[in-house]
Structure formats: C-alpha cells, structure tokens
C-alpha positions in Angstrom: 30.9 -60.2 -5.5 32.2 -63.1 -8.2 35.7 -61.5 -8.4 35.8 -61.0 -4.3 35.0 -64.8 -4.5 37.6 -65.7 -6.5 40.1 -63.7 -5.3 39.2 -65.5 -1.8 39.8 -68.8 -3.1 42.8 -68.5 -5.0 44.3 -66.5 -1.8 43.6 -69.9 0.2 44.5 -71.8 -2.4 47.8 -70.3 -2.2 47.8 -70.2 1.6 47.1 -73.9 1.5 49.8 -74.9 -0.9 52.3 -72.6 1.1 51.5 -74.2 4.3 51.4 -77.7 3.2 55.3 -77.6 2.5 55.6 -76.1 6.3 53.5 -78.6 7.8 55.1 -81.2 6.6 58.7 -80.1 7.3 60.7 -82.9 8.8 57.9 -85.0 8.9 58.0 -86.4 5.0 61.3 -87.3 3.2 60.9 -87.2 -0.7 62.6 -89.8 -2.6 66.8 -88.9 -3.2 65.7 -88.8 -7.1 63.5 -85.7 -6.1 66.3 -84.2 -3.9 68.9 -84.6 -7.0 67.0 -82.8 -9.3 65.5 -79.8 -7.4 68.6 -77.5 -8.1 67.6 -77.8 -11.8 64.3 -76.6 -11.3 64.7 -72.6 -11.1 67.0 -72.5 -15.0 64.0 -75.2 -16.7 62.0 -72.2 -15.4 64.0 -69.4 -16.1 64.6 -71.4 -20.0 60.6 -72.0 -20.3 60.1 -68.1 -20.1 62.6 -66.5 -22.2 63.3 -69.0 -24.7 60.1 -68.4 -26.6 61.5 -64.7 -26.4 64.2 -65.1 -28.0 63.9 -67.8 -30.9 60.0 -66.5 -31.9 59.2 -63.3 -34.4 55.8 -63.0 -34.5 54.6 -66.6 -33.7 57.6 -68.0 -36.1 60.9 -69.5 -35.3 63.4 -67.3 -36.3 67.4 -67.8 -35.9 68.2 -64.9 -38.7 69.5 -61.7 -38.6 66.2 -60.6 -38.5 65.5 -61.5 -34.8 68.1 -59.2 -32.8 67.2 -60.9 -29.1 68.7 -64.2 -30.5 71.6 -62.8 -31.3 71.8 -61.2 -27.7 70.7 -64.0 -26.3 73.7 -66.0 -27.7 76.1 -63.3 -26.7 75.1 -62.7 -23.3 75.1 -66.8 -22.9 78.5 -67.0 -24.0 79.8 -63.8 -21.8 78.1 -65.4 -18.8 79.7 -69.0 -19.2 82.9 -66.9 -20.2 83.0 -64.2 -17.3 80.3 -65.1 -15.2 79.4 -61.2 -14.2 75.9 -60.8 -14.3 76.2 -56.9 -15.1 79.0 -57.7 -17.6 76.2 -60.3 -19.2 73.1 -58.2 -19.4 75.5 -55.3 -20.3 77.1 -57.0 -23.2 73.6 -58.7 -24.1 71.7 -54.9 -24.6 74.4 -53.4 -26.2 74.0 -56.5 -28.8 70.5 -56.1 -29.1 70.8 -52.3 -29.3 73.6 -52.6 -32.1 71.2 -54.9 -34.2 68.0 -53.0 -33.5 70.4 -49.9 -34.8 71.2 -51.4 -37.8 68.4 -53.5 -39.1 
C-alpha cells in the first residue's frame, strides 16, 4: 500500500509540474535573462552527468593514462568540434577507449 502511495504522488507530482508549464503558456512572460540562457541548459546537463564519468577512477580524479574514458572523452570532443558527425564522434571515441582498455 506505502509504495502504491508513493508512486501516486510522485505521478501527480509530475502531472502537476507538466501541466503548470501548459497552463500558463502565453499567459506568463519570463524575464529575457531567462529566455537567453535556456539554450544552455540541455549541455550543463548533459556535462553534470558524464563528466564525473570521465575524470573519476574509483572516487579519485584521475587525468593519467590510467583512466581510458578521459582519453576518449578528449578525442571524441575534439572530433566533434572538428567534424561535427555524431557517429564519426562516438565512433572515434570507442575505438579510443577500446585501444587503451587493449593496452593497459
């Protein structure tokens, strides 16, 4: 019964929050410094996520040759800015981490 509860609640909870942005369309006009920044949102998110992925071994900050995923990470960085192909990026970016794993 307590997990159908919560379930419940965080459903409406959701609902709510979903609706709320609907409701409101055209009605509310955030401030132009909130407009200007909202294309930044999804990569702060996208960077909160994987970064701890890629500079963390085991709960330490690692920028060695012992942590392959940074090493990917920087590669499939520079390949996007330099070709921006996303299959070319995650392509070049496994092959990297593959090639390290390999060897070390």
């Amino acid at each position: 019964m307590n997990l159908w509860f919560v379930l419940a609640t965080a459903g409406l909870i959701t609902f709510a929050t979903r609706l709320s942005f609907i409701a409101m369309s055209g009605r509310y006009r955030p401030p132009s410094w909130f407009v200007a920044i909202l294309p930044y949102v999804p990569i702060a998110a996208l960077t909160a996520l994987i970064a701890p992925d890629l500079l963390l071994v085991a709960g330490q900050l690692s920028l060695g040759l012992d942590n392959p995923r940074f090493w990917a990470g920087l590669v499939a960085i520079a390949v996007a800015v330099w070709r921006r192909n996303i299959l070319l990026t995650i392509g070049c970016g496994f092959a990297v981490l593959w090639g390290m794993q390999w060897l070390v």
